[in-house]
N, C-alpha and C positions, 0 to 999 in steps of 0.2 A: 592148431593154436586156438587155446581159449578166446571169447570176444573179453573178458575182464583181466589178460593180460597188460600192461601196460608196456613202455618199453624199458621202464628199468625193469621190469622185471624179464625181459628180455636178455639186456644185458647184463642184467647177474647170473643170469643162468648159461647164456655166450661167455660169460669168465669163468661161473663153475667148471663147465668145463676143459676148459683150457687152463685147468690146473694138472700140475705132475706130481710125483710120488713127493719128492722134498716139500712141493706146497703142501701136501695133506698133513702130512708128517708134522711140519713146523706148526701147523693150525692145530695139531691134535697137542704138540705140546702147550700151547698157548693156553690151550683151553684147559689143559692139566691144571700149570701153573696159576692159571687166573683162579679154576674150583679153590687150589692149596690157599692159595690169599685169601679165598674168601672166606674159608671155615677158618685160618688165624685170625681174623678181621672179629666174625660173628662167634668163634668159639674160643679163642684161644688154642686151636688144636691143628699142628702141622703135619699132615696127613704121610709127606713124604719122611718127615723125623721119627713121625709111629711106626711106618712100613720099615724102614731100612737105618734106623737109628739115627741119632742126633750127630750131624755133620761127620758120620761114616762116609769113606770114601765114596760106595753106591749113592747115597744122601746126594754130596758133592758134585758126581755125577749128572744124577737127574735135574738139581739144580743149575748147571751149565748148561746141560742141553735145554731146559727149559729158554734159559736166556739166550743163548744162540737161534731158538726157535722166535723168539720176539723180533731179535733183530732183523732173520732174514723176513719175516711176517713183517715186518716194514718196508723192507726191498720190496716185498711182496706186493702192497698197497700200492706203493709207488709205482710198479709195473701196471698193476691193471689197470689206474687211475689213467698210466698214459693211454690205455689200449683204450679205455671210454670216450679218450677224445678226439 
């Protein structure tokens, strides 16, 4: 262990990994979804209605699991939050 460790950085790294396939999963949509807002936001351009057409079932899709990815990525928080304390 590093001396410029701190202990959060302890504990973030004691939560990294004590993540499982669903937590990664749900984070990588998260971070999908969160890129697609951003470039509607700064471009006007929805990356997943370019890729897979405008509210095509696939569209539909990825948009669901995005949002189901948020929610449990809230379970999520709330889980590790308890394990911090």
């Amino acid at each position: 262990m590093a001396i410029s460790e701190t202990r959060s950085d302890l504990n973030l790294r004691s939560a990294a990994q004590g993540l499982n396939a669903i937590d990664w999963i749900a984070l990588a949509l998260v971070i999908i979804g969160g890129i697609n807002w951003g470039l509607v936001g700064l471009a006007n351009f929805d990356l997943v209605a370019f890729l897979f057409g405008t509210l095509s079932p696939v569209s539909r899709i990825v948009y669901i699991l995005v949002g189901l990815g948020a929610l449990y990525t809230l379970y999520l928080a709330i889980r590790l939050g308890k394990k911090a304390t």
